[in-house]
N, C-alpha and C positions, 0 to 999 in steps of 0.2 A: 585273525584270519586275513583281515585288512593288507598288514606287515607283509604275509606269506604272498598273497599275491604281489604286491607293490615290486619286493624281490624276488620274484620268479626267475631262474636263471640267470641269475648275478652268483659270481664267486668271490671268494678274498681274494685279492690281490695278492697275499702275503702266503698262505698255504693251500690257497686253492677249493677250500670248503664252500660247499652251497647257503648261501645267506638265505635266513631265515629272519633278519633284523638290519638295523644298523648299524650290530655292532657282530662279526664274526666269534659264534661259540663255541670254536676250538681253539684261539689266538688271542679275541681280544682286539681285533683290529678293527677299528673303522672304518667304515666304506665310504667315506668322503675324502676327498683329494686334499691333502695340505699344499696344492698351490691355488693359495686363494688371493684375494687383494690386498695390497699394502694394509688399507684400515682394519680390514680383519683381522690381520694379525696384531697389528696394535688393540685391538678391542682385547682379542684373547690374550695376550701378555697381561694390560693392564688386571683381568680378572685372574686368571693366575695368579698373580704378584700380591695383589690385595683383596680381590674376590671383592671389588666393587661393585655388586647386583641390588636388586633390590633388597634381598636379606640384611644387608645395612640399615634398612628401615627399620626394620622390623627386631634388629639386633639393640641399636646404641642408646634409643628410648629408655628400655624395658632395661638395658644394663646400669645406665646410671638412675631412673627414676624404680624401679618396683627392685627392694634386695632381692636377691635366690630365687626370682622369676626364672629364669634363662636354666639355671641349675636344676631348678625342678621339672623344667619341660624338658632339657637332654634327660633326663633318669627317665620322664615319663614317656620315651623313645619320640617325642615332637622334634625333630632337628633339623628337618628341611629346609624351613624358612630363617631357621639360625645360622650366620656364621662361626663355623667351628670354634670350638672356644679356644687351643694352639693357635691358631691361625689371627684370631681377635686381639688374644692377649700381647703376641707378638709382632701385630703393625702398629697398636696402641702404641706399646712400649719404643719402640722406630719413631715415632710421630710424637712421642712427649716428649723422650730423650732431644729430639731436632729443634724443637720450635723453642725449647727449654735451654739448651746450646744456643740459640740465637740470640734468644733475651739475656741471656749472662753475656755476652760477647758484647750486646748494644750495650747494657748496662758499666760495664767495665770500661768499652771505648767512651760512653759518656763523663763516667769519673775522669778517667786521662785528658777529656780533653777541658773540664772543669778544673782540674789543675793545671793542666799548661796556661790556661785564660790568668789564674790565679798567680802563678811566676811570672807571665809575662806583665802583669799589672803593678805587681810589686813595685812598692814607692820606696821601701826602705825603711819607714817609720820605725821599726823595731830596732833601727841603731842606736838611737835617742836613749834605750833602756839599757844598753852597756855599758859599764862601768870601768874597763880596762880596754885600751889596746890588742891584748890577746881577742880577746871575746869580740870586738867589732871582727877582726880581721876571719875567725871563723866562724861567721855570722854569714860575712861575706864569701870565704869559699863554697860554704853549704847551699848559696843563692847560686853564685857564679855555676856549680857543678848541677843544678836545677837548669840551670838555663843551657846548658852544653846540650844537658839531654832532650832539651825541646828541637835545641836544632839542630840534632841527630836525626832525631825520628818523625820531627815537625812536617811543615811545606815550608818551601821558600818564601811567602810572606812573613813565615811565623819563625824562621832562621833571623831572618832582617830586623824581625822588633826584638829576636832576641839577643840580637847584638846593641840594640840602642837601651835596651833594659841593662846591658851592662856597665853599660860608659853609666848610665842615671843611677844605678846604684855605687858604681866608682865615686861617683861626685859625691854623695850623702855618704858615704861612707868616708870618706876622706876630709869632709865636714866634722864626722863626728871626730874622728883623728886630732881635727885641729882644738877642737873644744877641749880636750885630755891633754891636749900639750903633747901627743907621739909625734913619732914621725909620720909622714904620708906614704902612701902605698908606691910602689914601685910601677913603672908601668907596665902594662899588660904584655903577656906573652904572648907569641904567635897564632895565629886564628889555627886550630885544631884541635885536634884530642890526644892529652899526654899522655904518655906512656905508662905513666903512674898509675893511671885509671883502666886500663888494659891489664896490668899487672895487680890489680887488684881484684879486678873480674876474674881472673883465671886461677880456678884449683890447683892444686897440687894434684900428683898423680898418686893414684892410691896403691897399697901393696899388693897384689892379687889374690887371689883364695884360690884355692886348689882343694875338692874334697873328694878321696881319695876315692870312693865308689861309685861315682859319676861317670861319664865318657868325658873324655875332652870336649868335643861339642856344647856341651851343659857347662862344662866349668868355664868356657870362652863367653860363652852367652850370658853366666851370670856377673863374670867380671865386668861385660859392658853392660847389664843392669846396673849395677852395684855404683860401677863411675858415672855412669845418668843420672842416678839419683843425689849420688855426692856434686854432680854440677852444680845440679837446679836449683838442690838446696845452698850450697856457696854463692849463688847468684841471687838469690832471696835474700843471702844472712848479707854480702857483704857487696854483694855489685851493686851499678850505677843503677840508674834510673831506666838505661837503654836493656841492660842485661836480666834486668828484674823484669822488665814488660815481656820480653821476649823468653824467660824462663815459665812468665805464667803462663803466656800463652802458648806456651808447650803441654804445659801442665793442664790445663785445661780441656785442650783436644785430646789431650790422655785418656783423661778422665768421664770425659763425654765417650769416648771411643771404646771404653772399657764396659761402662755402667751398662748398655745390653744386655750383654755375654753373662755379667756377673748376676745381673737379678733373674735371669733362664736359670742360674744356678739356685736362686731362693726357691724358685716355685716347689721341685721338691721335696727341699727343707719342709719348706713350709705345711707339704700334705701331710708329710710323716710326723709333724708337730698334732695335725689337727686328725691321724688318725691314733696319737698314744692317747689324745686326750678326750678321744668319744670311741676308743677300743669297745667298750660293750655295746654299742652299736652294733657288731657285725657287718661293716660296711667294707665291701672291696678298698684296696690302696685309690683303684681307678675312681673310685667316685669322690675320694676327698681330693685327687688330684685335681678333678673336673673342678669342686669348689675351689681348691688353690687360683687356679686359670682364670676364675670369673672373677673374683676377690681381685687379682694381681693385675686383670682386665680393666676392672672398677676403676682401680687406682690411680694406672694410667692416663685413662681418660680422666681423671678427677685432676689429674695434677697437669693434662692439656689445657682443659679450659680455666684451672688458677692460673695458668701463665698466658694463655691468649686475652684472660681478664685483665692482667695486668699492666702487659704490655699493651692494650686497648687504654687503660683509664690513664698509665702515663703519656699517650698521645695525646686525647681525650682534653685532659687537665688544664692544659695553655689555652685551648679553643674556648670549652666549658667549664668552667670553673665549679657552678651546681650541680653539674654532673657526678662530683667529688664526693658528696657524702653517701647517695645511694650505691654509687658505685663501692663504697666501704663496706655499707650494709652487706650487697653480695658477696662480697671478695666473705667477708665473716660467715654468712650462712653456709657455703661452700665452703667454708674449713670444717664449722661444724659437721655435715652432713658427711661425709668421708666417717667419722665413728660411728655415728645413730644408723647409717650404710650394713656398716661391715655388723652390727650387732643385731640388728633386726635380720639378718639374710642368715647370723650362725643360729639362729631362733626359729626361722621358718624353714631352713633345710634339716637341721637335727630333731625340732618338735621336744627340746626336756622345755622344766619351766624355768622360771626369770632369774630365781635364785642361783639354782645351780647354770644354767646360761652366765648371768652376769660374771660368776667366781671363773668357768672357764676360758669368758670372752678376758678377763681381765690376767689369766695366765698365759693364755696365748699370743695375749697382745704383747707383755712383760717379755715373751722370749722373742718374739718377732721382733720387737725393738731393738734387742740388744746383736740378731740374725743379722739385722739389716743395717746395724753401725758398723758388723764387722762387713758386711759384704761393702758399706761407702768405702773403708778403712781398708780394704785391699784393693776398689779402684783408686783409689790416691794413691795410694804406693806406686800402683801401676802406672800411672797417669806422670807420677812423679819421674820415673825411671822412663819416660818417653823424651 
């Protein structure tokens, strides 16, 4: 009665009906103005987008600590205070996939720059173990063409020591020459990058494909799949040092850029897996899909916080050194609990007992595994073909 008065003589905007609410019941439209203030509408995008409310509280708890909570309160129509389980499992997956692209990006720029340190320190000692002239002199291209690539892609400090790393292993190298009674090396060639090593990066062009029931469109798009993938891979198998970093990290943001898309495509798989395999249940597709979502939800988040673990203890480690073993301890519990998860939640959502629970947790875990190498196995492809 409140409502009725409150809108007494207010109409929609939009068709002209007598409001009766806040929200017109012939349209659908709201009687509030969307010209509101800058923050407001940053407020409402932000929730939009990730539906950052309080149901967050009350959602990420209960999904990673109590299994098939969340799945039994959607069935038991409680949903209000949950976020959607679409909507959960799909910023999860956004937010492991990013933070998890990050850590492998530090991770890899750490190795590179662990070998550049490693080249540029290089004494040479391992000339001393040569036995012929041949073998010093491609000891020392293998260094020499190590050290081209630092100051390719280095900074100009690290260009600089890699030209004094050259002349110091010219010397020890031409030491060892003289020990063997060879000749000595020649002197150095001009400061740049030969052409040789250009010409060795670079594929061949491959023959096209043509399949005959295609559009041309499709047959154009898969020839430049087809020659991405034969780069990347030429440039792994046989390029320098510059052409391999920068085919991986091609590869990589492929592959990061894919693995979304591709595990939207498990989920489901996934339901139709766990409804052949509790068919006498009588349960809707929709509700094994619901546990697919909270399962693939779980996961997610399980595989956030192993990497925000990780990337935390490798900071962690230089500072705290005793930090190190508890910090194992968890990283271990947190691997664990991801199975003892997923089998106590297909236990409390289906209600059979342990026996036949464990025989079906253990066959659907069996095809999920092999679901989920073919789904990594075609973002590499894709990833690769980037």
């Amino acid at each position: 009665m409140k409502s009725l008065v409150s809108h007494e003589g207010l109409h929609c905007a939009n068709c002209g009906t007598p409001l009766a609410g806040e929200f017109c019941h012939e349209c659908g439209q709201s009687m509030h103005s969307v010209l509101k203030p800058m923050h407001h509408m940053v407020e409402e995008t932000v929730e939009t987008v990730l539906h950052i409310d309080s149901r967050i509280v009350h959602t990420l708890p209960p999904l990673f600590l109590k299994p098939g909570f969340l799945t039994l309160e959607y069935f038991a129509g409680r949903r209000v205070r949950y976020i959607a389980p679409f909507r959960l499992m799909f910023v999860l997956c956004l937010l492991s996939f990013f933070v998890l692209h990050l850590a492998t990006s530090a991770a890899i720029d750490h190795s590179l720059e662990r070998r550049q340190q490693q080249v540029l320190l290089d004494q040479g000692k391992d000339f001393a173990q040569a036995d012929s002239a041949d073998e010093v002199r491609d000891m020392l291209d293998s260094k020499v063409n190590a050290l081209n690539a630092v100051q390719t892609i280095g900074s100009d400090a690290m260009a600089a020591q890699a030209s004094q790393a050259k002349q110091r292993l010219r010397a020890t190298a031409n030491q060892r020459l003289a020990e063997l009674h060879a000749p000595l090396l020649p002197p150095p060639p001009p400061t740049g990058t030969s052409p040789s090593t250009e010409q060795k990066s670079a594929s061949k062009p491959m023959q096209s494909v043509r399949i005959a029931w295609l559009p041309d469109f499709a047959n154009q798009r898969l020839n430049v799949v087809r020659q991405h993938i034969d780069d990347n891979w030429h440039a792994f198998r046989h390029g320098d040092a510059v052409s391999r970093q920068a085919a991986k990290e091609r590869v990589i943001n492929g592959v990061f850029g894919n693995l979304p898309g591709a595990m939207l495509v498990l989920v489901p798989v996934f339901a139709f897996l766990l409804m052949l395999f509790y068919v006498f249940k009588r349960r809707l597709y929709m509700e094994h899909l619901i546990v697919a979502l909270h399962s693939q939800a779980f996961l997610f988040l399980w595989l956030l916080l192993c990497t925000l673990l990780a990337m935390f203890a490798g900071w962690l480690e230089p500072h705290a050194l005793w930090t190190t073993t508890p910090l194992n301890w968890l990283e271990r519990a947190l691997v664990l609990w991801a199975p003892i998860y997923l089998l106590l939640m297909q236990k409390r959502i289906y209600r059979q007992g342990w026996p036949m629970t464990l025989l079906k947790y253990w066959c659907i875990g069996w095809c999920y595994f092999w679901l989920l190498g073919f789904v990594l196995l075609c973002a590499f492809v894709l990833g690769l073909a980037h």
